[in-house]
N, C-alpha and C positions, 0 to 999 in steps of 0.2 A: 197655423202659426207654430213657428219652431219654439221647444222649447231650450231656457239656456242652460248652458253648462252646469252654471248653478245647481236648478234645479234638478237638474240629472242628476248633479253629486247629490243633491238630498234624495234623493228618491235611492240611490248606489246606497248608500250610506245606510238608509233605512233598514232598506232590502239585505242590509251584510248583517244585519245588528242580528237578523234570528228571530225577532219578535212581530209577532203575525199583528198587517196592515194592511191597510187600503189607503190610499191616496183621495182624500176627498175634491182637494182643489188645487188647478195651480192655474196660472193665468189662462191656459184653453180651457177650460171645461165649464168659464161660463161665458160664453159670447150670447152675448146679443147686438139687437142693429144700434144700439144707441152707444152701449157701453163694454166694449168687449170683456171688461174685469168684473164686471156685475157677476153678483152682490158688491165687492169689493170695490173701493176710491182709487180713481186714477192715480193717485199717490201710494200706494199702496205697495207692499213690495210683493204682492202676489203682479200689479202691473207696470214694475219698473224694467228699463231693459237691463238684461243681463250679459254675459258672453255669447254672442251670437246665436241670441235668440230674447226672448220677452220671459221676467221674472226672474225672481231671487228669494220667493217662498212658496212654501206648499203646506197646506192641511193634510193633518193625516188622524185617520180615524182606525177603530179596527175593524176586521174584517167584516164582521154585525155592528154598524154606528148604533154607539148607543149612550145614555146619559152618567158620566162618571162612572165607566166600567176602569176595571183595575185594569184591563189592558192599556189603558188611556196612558196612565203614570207610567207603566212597563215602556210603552214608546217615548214618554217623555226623558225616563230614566235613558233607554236608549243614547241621548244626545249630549248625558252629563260630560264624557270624556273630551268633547268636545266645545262642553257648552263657552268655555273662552275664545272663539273662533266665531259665537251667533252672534247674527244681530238681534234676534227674535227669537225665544224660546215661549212659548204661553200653552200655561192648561192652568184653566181654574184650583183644580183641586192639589197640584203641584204644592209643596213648599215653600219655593220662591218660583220666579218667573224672569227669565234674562233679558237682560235691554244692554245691548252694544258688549257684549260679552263680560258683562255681569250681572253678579245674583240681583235681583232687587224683587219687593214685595209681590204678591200675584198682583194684574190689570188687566182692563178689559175682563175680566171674570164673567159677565153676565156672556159672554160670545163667546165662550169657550170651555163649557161643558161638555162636549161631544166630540170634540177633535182636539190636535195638539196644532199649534201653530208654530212652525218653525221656517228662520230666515237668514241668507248670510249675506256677507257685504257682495258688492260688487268686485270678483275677481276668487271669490272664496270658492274653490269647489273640493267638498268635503270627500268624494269616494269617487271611482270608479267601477263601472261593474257591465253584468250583461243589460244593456240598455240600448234599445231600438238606434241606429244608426243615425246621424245627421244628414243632410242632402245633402252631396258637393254644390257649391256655391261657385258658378262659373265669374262670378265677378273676382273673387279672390283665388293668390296665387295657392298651387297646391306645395305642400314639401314634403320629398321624400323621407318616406319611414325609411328602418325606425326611428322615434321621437324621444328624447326626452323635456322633460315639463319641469319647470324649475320654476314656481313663486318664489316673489320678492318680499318680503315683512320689512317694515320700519323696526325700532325698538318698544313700538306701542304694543306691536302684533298686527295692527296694519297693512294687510295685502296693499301693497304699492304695485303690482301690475306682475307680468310673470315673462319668460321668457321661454321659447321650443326652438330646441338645438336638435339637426338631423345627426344623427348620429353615421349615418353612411355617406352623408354628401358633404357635412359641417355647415351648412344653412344657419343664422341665426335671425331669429325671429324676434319680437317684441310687444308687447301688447302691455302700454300704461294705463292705470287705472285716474279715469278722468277725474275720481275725487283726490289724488294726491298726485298730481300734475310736475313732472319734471326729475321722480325720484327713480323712472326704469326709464334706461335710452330706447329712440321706438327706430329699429331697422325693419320694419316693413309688416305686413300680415299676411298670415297664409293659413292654410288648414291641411288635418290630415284625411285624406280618404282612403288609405288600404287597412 
């Protein structure tokens, strides 16, 4: 199961921040025959699809999981710069806890002693980084690098969909975000593979 951009940006992201983690869960790491999100509710943003692939959260723990270690906070502090961009920031022993990109009181607290749980919307991808390749997808069209990546924001902060202009060929691509329907014009989808 591919994972999505999303989650690759949180995993870039993590990995840029400097503060030593492991990744405990994102939507592959628990498949079973019944439930491929298990533990986690099919609703869930660990098994929502994302950009061209499954998920928009991941658990992260440190390197030794362990209960209420201070590295826990240090990852969570990690995400502060960002935290107007989560949809899901959560660690029990946090200060506050983010829901839709703000602060609000910790939740879920009994589930989240031992990892951080962080989440973004559909279309949000927080970093870039050295991060295992994507398969080219023979169903979709390719476009020539190099790329630029251009998110679209409302005035909420709202990723409304994003668009990839080749910069060598002038390609314009589009990709709307199906929860805010109508706000980025869609010229087609494509992907990069060099």
């Amino acid at each position: 199961m591919a994972l999505s951009a999303e989650v690759l940006g949180l995993i870039a992201y993590v990995k840029n921040s400097g503060v030593p983690f492991k990744v405990t869960a994102t939507v592959g790491t628990f498949i079973s025959s019944t439930n491929p999100c298990s533990p986690h509710t099919p609703t869930s943003n660990h098994c929502k699809q994302g950009t061209a692939g499954k998920g928009l959260a991941i658990d992260v723990s440190t390197p030794t999981p362990s209960w209420d270690s201070p590295g826990l906070l240090a990852i969570f502090n990690a995400f502060r710069p960002v935290e107007h961009r989560l949809s899901e920031l959560i660690y029990a022993k946090a200060p506050y806890n983010i829901k839709n990109g703000v602060r609000v009181a910790p939740y879920a607290v009994s589930s989240h002693h031992d990892h951080v749980h962080v989440a973004v919307p559909l279309g949000v991808v927080l970093a870039t980084g050295d991060l295992p390749p994507m398969p080219d997808d023979p169903n979709l069209p390719n476009i020539t690098g190099p790329v630029s990546f251009h998110p679209i924001f409302d005035a909420a902060g709202t990723c409304t969909g994003y668009y990839i202009f080749s910069q060598k060929t002038g390609e314009l691509h589009a990709w709307p975000n199906p929860a805010t329907p109508g706000k980025v014009g869609y010229f087609g989808r494509s992907e990069v593979i060099q």
